[in-house]
N, C-alpha and C positions, 0 to 999 in steps of 0.2 A: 864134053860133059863129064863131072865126075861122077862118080862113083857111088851110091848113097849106100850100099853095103846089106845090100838087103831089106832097108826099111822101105814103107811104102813111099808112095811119093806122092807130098800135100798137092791142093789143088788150091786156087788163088784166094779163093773166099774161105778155105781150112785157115787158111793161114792170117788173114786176117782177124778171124775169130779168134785163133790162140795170139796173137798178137793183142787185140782190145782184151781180151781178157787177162793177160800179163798185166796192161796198163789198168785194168781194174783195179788188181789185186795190187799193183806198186802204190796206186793211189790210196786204197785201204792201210797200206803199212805205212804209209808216211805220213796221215792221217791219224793213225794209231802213236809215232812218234812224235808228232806233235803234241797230241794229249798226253805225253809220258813227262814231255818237254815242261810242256804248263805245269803240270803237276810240280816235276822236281825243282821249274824256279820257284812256285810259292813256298816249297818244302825248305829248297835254302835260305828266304827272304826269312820263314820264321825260324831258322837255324841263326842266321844272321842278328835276329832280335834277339833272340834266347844267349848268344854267346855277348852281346854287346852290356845287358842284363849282368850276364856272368861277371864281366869285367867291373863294372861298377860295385857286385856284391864281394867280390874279391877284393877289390880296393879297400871297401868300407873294413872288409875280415883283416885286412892288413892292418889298419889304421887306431881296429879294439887291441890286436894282440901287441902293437907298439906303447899303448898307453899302459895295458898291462904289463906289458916289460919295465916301461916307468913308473908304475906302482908296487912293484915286487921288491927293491930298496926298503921303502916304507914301510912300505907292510911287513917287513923284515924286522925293522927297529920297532914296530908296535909290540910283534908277538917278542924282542927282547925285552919288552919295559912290561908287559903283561906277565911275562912270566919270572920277574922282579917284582912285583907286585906279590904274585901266587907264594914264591917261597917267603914276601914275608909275613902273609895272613897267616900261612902254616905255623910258621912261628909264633905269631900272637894267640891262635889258639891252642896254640902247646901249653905256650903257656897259663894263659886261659882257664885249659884242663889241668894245669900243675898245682893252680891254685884254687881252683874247688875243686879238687876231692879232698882236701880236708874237711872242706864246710860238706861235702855231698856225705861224706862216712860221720859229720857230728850228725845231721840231719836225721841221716837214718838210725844212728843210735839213740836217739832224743827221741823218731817215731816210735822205733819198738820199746823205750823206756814209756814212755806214754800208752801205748796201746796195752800193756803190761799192766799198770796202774789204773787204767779204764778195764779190765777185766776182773783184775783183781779186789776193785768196788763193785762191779757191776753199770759200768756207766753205759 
């Protein structure tokens, strides 16, 4: 017989109590792991939607930034012919203003000669 070292020593129905009661608790845990189970497949099912999702939203973000890389040309040569345009509206009302203010300085001498002469009657 060995030796059990000091501890008491079970008796046949001790023992099968701690024994059904292990198998309780094994039953509880794997139980318990199961429902951890279910859980993390639904979790990765909707992992699995969300990233397939991803993939499509990704493509499409691919697909705007290529078009715009195709439009950047373009829109390169607008904003050159736009801003040949700008410098030469600049130009036309340079000129524009080059040439009235001479009529703008007779105008206002012609007002104040006028307003001069309406004072000076009384008008």
């Amino acid at each position: 017989m060995a030796d059990k070292g000091g501890r008491p020593v079970r008796t046949g129905p001790e023992r099968i109590r701690k024994l059904a009661q292990a198998a309780m608790n094994a039953d509880v845990t794997v139980e318990q792991v199961d429902t951890i189970l279910e859980g993390l497949g639904e979790t990765l099912e909707d992992l699995n939607k969300a990233t397939a999702n991803l993939d499509v939203t990704l493509e499409r973000f691919n697909d705007t930034i290529n078009q715009i890389n195709e439009l950047a040309p373009r829109l390169h040569g607008v904003v050159d012919r736009m801003e040949g345009i700008v410098t030469r509206v600049e130009r036309i009302v340079g000129v524009g203003e080059s040439v009235i203010s001479p009529l703008a300085a007779t105008e206002h001498a012609i007002r104040g000669a006028v307003d001069r002469v309406r004072r000076s009657t009384g008008l």
